[in-house]
N, C-alpha and C positions, 0 to 999 in steps of 0.2 A: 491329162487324166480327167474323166469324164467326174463330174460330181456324182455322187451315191446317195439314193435315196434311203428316205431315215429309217427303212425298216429294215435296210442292207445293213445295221450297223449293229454288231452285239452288246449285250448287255454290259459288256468291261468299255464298254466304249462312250457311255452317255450316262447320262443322269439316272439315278434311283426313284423315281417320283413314289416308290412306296416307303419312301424314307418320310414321307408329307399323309398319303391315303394308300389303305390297301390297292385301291381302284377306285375306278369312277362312278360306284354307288356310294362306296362311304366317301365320298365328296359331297354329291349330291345331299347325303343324310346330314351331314354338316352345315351345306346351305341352309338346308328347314330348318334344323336347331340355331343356327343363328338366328335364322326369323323370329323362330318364337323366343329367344334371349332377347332380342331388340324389344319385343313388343312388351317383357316383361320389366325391360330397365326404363318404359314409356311411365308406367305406373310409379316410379319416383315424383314425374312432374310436380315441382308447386311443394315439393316435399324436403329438397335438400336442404333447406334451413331450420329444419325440426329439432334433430338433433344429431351433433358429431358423427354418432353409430348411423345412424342416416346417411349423412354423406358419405362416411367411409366405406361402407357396406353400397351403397350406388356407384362409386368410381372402382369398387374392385371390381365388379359386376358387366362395368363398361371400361376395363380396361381386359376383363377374359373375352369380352365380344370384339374387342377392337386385337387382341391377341388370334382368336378364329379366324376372324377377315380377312387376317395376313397370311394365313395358311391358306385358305382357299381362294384367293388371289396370286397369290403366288404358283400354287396348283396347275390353275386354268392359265395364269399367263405364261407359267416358261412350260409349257405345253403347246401351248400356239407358237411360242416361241421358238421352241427348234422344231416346228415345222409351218409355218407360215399359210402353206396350199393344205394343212389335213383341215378342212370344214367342221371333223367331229370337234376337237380341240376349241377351233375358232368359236364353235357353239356354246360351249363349256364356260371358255371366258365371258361370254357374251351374258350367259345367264349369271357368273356370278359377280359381272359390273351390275346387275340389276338387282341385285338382292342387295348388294351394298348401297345402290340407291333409296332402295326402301328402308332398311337400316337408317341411314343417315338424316331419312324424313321421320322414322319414327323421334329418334332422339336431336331432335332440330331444337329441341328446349335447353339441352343441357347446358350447354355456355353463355346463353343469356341466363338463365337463371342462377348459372353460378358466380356473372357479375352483378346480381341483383343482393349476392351477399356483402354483408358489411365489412370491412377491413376488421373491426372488433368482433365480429363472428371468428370469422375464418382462423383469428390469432387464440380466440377462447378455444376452437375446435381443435385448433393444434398443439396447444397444450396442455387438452383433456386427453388428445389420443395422438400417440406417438406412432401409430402406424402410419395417420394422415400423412405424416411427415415426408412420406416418400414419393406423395402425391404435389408435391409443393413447386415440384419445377414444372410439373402441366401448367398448376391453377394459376401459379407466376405468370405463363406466358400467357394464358386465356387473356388473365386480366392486365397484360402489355398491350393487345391488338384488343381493346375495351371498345374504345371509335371505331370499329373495322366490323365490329361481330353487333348485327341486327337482330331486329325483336324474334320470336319463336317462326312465326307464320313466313317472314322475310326468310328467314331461316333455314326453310322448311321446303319455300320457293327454290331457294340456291341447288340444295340439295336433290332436289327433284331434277334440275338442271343439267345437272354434272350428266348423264347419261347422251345427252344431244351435244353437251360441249366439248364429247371426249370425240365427236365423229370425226375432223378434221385430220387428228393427230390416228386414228385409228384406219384412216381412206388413205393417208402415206404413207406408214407402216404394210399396207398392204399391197399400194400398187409397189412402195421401192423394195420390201421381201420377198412378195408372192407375184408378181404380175411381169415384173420389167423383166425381159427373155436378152440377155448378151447375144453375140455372135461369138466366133470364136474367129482367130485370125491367122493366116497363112506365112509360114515363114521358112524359106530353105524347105519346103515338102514338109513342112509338119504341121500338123491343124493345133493350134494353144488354146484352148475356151477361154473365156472370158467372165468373171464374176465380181460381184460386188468384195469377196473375203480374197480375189485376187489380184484384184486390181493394184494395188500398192506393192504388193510381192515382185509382180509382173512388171513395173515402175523404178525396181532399186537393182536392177541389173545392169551388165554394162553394155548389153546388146541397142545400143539409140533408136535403128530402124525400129524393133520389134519393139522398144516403148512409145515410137509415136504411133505404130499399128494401133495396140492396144488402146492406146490414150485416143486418139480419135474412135473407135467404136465404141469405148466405154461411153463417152459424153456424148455421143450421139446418141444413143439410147435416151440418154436422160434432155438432152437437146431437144428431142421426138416430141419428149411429154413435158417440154416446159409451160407450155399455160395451165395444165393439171396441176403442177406444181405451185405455179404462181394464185394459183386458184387458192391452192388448199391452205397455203402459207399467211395469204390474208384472209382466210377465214377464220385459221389459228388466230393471228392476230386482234382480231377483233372479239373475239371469244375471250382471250385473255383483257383486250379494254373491258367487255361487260361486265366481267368479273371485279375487276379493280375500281370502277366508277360505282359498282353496287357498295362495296367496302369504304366506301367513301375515302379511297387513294384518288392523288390527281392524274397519277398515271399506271400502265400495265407493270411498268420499270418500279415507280416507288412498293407497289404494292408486290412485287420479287422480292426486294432486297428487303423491305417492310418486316415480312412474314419469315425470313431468317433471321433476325433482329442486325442487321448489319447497315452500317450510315450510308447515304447517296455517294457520302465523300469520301468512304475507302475506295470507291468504285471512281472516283474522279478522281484523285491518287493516281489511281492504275491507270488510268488513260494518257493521261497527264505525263507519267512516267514514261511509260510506252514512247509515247511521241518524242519527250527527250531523247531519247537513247536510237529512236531510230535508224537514228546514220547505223551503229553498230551491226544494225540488220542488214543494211546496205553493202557496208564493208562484206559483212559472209554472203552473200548473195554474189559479188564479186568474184571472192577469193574461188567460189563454187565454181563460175566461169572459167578464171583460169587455170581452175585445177583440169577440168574435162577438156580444156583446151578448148573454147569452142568460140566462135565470133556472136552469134546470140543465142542467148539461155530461156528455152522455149519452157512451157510447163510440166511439159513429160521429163524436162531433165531437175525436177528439184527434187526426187527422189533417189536420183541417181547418186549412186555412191563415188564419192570425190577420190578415194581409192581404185585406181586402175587394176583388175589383170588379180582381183583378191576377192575369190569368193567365199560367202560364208554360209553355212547351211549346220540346223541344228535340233537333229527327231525328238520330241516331244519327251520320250522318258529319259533322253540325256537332260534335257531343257531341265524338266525336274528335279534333277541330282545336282546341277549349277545352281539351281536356286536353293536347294539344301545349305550349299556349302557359302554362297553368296551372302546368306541372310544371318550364317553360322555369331555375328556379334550380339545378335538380338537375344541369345539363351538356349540353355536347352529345352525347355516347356514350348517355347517356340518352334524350336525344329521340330520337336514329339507332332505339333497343332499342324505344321507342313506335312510331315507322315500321314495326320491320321486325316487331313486334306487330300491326298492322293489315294490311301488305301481305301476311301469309303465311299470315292467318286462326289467327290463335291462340281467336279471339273467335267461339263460337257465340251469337249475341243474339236470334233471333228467335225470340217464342213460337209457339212448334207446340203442338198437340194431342198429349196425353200426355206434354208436356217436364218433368224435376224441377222444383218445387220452386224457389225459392230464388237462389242465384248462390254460385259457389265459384269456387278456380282451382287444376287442378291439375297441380303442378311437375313432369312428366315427363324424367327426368336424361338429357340426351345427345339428347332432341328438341329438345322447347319448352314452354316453360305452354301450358296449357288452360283458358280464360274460359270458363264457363256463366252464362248468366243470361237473362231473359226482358225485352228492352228495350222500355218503353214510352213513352219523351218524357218520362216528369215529372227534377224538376232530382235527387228521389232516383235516377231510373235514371243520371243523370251522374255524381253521387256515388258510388254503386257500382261504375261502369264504373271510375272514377279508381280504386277501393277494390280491387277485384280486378285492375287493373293495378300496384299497389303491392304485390300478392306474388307476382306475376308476377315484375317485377324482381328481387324479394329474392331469389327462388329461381335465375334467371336467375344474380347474379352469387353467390350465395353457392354454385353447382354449378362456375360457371366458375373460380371460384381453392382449391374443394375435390375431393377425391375422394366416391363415390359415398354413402360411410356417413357424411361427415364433414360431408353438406352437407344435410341432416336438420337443421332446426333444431325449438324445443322449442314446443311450441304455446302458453307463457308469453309470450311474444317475437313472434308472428308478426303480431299485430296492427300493432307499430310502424310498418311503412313503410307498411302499408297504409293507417292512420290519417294518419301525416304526409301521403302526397297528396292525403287529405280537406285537411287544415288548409291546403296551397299552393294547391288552386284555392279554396275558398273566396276567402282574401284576394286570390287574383288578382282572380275576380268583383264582390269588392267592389270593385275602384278600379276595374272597368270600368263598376259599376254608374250609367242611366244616371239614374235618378231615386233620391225618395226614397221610392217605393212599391216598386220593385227592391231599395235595400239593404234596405227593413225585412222583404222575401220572403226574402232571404238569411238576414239574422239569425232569421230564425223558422225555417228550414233548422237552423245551426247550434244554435239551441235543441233543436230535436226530437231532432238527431243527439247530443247532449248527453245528451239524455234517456232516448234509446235504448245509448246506450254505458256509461254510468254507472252510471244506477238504473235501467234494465230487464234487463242484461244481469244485474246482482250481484239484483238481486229474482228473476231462474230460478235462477241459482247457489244462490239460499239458500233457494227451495224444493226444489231436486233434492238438497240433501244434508238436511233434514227428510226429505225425502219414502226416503233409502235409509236 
């Protein structure tokens, strides 16, 4: 089946973006008015230590500009987003990274000057006015990265920056979204296309020839354009050292885990671990082998389902209904938040031509989340779908009993829920399972997902900090 271009797709079928702007004027009118809110929260400068009402009245100020930002951010990018090739879209984002650039130069003072306050201010200010109080997990962390955050002008520099530092990551997102063209591949008389949201789909059947087809012209494609890539990856890199050497971190790595507030050594832990346990990897890597029967276990076979002769396929509004019933321990306010998740299209699923990449979701404060992802029927698209409804939630309620800054949680942390509703529909599935070729499909599920959560995720973590 041919991919569909994004304007073949009706309205029941993708995102609301006037759930965010009526349209792309009142986007636009929201960029200006944030300019002129930045220029007027500028006029604080040199003033926050006046009085409590001073400050308080400055952070609500630049917590509604920083609450904007992420509307019209959000806007422009999951508009580019599910369409990668529309130019309009791409322009949109493009202008309102720059408005945020200028933004973040106007207010280049705020954080040094709110470490310029005294521990004895800050404690009088807070228990003159109990509203500050809600502002105390910002000021906390401002004044945790104290050594990290330089004078206004240095400040002011960084920020200005960020618009040239984002090219790297913005030239691969383009050529691997919009530019890289599949082929499609021949098999028994039928032409299969080839994409980046099929490629794994296309990888966990039990057809082998047709997964090394696939598997060899997918990585040719990206084969093609490997010094692009290597290009763009050490330029990434190095973009992240100048960042981190300005902050006075000794590396891009301390200045990551730094800025979540999480120690080197949970992260050496993890690797550390990893490597104990390896053999275990070994062993399934094995067992894999012998299950397919095969004398050697090429790449295209580690998607391959260790289940013979047992297919599983599963349309998007059943997917739905298993995750109802899946997630059913977690409450009923819960399942309502799944319902009102489905009925108000929080969930763009279908792949279009030109769509990211991937699946994410993102927590828009005072709308709703936003589901991305490219559904294709296998039981990973189900798992995913439950995975990014799991930070859907999170973000859901941890906005509803926070204020704007306080419901930012740390990217250490964000896997939790989303992980936990893997592990509740799983074991739902299993006791619904109705055979023993279904549970052992399942277990071969949670192995891969094991596999992939564990030692593949800490195996890039431990080349990306060799590699900076």
């Amino acid at each position: 089946m041919k991919s569909v271009k994004r304007q073949e797709l009706s309205r029941e079928e993708v995102w609301h973006f006037d759930d965010l702007y009526a349209n792309d004027e009142a986007f636009l009118k929201a960029l200006a008015e944030s300019e002129e809110k930045a220029t007027e929260i500028a006029s604080y400068e040199g003033r926050l230590g006046s009085s409590p009402e001073v400050l308080l009245k400055a952070l609500k100020e630049k917590e509604a500009l920083a609450l904007s930002s992420s509307h019209f951010l959000a806007y422009s990018m999951m508009k580019s987003d599910v369409d990668t090739k529309d130019q309009a879209a791409l322009s949109l984002n493009q202008r309102a990274m720059a408005v945020e650039v200028r933004n973040g130069e106007k207010l280049a003072f705020f954080d040094p000057e709110i470490l310029s306050l005294s521990s004895e201010y800050l404690d009088r200010a807070f228990s003159e006015s109990k509203e500050l109080e809600k502002y105390s997990v910002y000021i906390k962390d401002v004044r945790r990265l104290k050594e990290h955050t330089l004078d206004k002008n240095a400040e002011k520099l960084l920020a200005s920056a960020q618009s040239m530092a984002s090219g790297p990551y913005q030239a691969f997102s383009m050529l691997q979204n919009a530019d890289l063209q599949f082929p499609s591949v021949e098999m028994n008389g039928e032409e299969i296309p080839v994409s980046n949201a099929r490629f794994v789909p296309l990888q966990t059947g039990n057809n082998r020839p047709l997964r090394k087809a696939v598997y060899e012209a997918f990585y040719k494609v990206y084969q093609d354009h490997r010094n692009t890539f290597a290009a763009l990856f050490d330029a990434q890199l190095k973009q992240q050292y100048f960042f981190a050497k300005a902050r006075n971190y000794p590396t891009a790595f301390a200045a990551s885990v730094g800025e979540v507030d999480v120690s080197e050594k949970v992260w050496d832990h993890l690797i550390s671990a990893v490597h104990k346990k390896i053999s275990a990897f070994h062993d399934y890597v094995a067992l894999r082998k012998e299950m397919l029967g095969l004398e050697d276990l090429s790449m295209y076979d580690v998607y391959a389902p260790m289940v013979k002769d047992y297919e599983y396929h599963i349309d998007f509004e059943e997917a739905k209904e298993v995750i109802l019933k899946g997630l059913k321990p977690l409450g009923e306010d819960y399942q309502e938040l799944l319902k009102k998740a489905y009925s108000e299209y929080w969930i763009d699923a279908k792949e279009n031509d030109g769509k990211r990449v991937g699946a994410y979701c993102n927590p828009v404060f005072g709308v709703h989340p936003f589901i991305l992802m490219s559904y294709q029927g296998t039981m990973d698209d189900l798992f995913t779908l439950a995975h990014e409804l799991g930070h859907a939630m999170h973000s859901y309620y941890s906005e509803k009993e926070q204020g704007f800054l306080n419901s930012q949680y740390k990217l250490f942390v964000a896997e939790v829920a989303s992980t936990t509703n893997e592990v509740l529909l799983l074991y739902y599935l299993m006791e619904q399972a109705k055979n023993k070729e279904e549970k052992l499909y399942l277990y071969n599920h949670f192995l891969e997902s094991f596999k992939g959560t564990f030692f593949r995720q800490t195996m890039l973590s431990e080349f990306e900090r060799k590699a900076a």
